[in-house]
N, C-alpha and C positions, 0 to 999 in steps of 0.2 A: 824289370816288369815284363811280364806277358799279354803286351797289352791284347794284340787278338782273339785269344785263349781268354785272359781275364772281359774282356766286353761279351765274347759270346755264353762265356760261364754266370756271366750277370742276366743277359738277355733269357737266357734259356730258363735260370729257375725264376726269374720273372713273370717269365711264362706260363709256369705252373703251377702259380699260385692263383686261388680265385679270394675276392674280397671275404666272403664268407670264412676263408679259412684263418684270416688276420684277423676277423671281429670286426671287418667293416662291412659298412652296405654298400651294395650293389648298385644301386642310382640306375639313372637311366640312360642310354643311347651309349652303351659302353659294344661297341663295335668288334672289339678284338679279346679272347681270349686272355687270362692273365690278370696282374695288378697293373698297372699305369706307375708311372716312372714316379710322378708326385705323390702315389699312396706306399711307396717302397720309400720315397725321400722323408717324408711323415714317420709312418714306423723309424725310422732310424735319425729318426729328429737333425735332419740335418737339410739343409739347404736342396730343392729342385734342381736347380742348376748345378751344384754341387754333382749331383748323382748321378744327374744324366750324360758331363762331360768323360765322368767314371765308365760311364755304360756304353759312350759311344769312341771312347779309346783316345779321350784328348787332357784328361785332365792329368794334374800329380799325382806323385803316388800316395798313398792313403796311409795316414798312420795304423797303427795298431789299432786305439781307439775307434777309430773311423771304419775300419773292417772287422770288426767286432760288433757294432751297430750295423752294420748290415747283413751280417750273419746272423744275427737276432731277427732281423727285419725280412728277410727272405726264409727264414724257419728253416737253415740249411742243420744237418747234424755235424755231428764234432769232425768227422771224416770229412765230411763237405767243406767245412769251416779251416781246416787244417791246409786244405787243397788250395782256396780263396788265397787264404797266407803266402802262400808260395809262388801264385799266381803274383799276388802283389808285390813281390821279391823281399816278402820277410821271412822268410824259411817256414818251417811249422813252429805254433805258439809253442812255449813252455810250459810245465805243468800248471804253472802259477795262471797263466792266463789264458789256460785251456778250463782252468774249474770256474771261471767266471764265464762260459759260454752255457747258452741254456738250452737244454734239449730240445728240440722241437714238439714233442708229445705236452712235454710239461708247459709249452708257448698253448699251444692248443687246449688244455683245461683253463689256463689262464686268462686266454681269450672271452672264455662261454663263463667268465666270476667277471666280469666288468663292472657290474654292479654290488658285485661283493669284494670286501677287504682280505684280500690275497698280496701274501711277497714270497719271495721264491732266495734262500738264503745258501751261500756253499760252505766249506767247510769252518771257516774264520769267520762266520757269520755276517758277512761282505753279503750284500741285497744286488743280486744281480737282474731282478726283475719286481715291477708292480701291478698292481690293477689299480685303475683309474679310482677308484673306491679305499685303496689303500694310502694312495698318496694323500686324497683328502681325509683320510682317516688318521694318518700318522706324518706326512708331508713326506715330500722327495727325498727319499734315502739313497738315489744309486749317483750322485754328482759326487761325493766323497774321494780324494785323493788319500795315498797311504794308508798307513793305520786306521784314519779316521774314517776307511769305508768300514771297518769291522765295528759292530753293533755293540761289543765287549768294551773294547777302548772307548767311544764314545760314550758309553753308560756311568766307565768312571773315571772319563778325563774330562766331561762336559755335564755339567750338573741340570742344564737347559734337556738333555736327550731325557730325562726323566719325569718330562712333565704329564705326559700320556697316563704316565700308572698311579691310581689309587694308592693312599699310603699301605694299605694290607699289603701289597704286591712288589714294593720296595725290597724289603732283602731277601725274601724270595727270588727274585730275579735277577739279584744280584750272586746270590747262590749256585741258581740256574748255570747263569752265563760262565764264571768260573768254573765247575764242572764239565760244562761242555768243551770248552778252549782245552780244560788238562786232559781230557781225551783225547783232543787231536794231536798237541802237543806230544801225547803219551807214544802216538801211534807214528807219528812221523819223525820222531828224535828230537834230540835237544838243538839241530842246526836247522831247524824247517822255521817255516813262517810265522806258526801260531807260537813256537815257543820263542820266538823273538820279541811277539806282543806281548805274553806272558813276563817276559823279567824285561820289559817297558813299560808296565805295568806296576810291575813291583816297587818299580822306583818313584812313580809320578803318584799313587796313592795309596794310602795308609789301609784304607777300607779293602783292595783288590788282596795287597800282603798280608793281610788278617785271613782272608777269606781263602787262600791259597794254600796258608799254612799250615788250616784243617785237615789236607789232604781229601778232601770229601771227594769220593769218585761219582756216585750221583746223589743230584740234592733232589728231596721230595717235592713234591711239585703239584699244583691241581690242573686239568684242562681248560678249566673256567676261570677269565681273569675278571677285575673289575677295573678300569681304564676312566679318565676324565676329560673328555673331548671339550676344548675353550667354545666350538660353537654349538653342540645338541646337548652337550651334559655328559651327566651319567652311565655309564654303560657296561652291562655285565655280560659278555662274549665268550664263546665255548672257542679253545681253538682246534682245531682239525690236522694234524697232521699226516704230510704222505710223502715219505723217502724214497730217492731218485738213488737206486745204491751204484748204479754203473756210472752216473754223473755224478756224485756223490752231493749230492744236495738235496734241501730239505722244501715244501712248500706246505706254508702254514697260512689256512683258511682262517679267516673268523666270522662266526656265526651267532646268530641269537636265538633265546626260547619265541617258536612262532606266538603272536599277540600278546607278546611283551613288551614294556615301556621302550625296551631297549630293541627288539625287532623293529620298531615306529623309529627310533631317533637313528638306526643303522640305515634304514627307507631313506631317512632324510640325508643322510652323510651320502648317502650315492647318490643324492641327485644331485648336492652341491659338486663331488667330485666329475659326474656329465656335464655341469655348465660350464667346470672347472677346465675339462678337456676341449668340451666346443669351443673358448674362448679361444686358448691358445692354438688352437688349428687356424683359426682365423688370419 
């Protein structure tokens, strides 16, 4: 590790971050320029202490995982991110977990949907980012190890990831999902990642091999889903989509008809997900 290099490489883009550009507030008697060492620990959900011995060149070295939350957390880009790595004496990431790094631009639209249900998805449909609005909308998708971070596998290895959607939207989406996977699959070869989930897939359920078998390259689809949230109900959501094609990832907004049943119970679902966030900063 580099640790001088790596403390001043922390310190510095600390520095030029202001709260506003995280989505936090600004508070008062904030004296110095920059985020504060606790609202960069926050962002990257990890321990104060933790971060600050990082920053001031005394702590271990940081896993992958752990520099990967803070490259989120500092809104550094893939070149920045790649630099961090090598700083920490893990070389630069591999592709595999350079597509789980999230652009900075796409942090920043994310930041200003806080109150709306936004996830930021990469190629294997692995959720590398939320809004506070989304996790109470859909619950914490990025803790996931292995396979089971991909949205695909867990749709038809866990019959529980299915309770979100209205039965209409059932094998539509299951449609969905398989088309998308055999296009990455299609694009990367038979030795890449998505086609390793695809015949893991094939063996663990009857429903994925049925639907693979089709060969269907894309399945029809509508923008508007209809979804059944356990605490507000009902709810009929447009989704929004906006591809990131140099990160290669997707973010997918959801939205309602303004003075609709469903714009009222989405109101509500963001404010459960803000008490949701206040608690846990506590």
């Amino acid at each position: 590790m580099e640790y001088a290099d790596l403390s001043d490489f922390l310190r510095k883009r600390r520095g030029a971050l202001q709260p506003e550009d995280v989505g936090m507030p600004r508070g008062r008697r904030r004296r110095t320029p920059g985020l504060r060492r606790e609202e960069v620990a926050t962002l990257a959900s990890m321990s104060t202490d933790y971060y600050s011995r990082l920053e001031g060149g005394r702590g271990p070295q940081p896993s992958v995982e752990m520099l990967g939350a803070i490259a989120r957390a500092l809104r550094l880009t893939l070149e920045e991110r790649d630099y961090l790595f090598v700083l920490a004496g893990h070389g630069t990431p591999p592709r595999t977990t350079r597509a789980c790094h999230v652009d900075p631009g796409m942090l920043r639209i994310m930041d200003r949907l806080h109150d709306t249900p936004a996830l930021l998805l990469n190629r294997c449909g692995e959720t590398v980012a939320q809004t506070p609005a989304h996790v109470a909308f859909a619950g914490e998708q990025t803790n996931f190890d292995g396979m089971e971070r991909s949205e695909v596998y867990r749709w038809f290895v866990h019959p529980h990831a299915r309770a979100l959607y209205a039965e209409p939207e059932l094998s539509t989406h299951s449609r969905l999902l398989v088309s998308m996977l055999r296009a990455v699959a299609t694009v990367d070869g038979p030795k890449s990642y998505a086609a390793s989930i695809a015949r893991t897939l094939q063996e663990l359920s009857p429903e994925f091999a049925a639907i693979w078998d089709t060969h269907e390259v894309v399945a029809p689809h509508s923008r508007t889903k209809r979804f059944r949230h356990p605490v507000v109900g009902e709810l009929e959501l447009y989704c929004e989509v906006i591809d990131n094609r140099d990160q290669q990832q997707t973010l997918i907004i959801f939205t309602a008809e303004p003075g609709s049943v469903s714009a009222e119970r989405l109101e509500l679902l963001s404010v459960v997900g803000s008490q949701r966030l206040a608690t846990a900063e506590k």
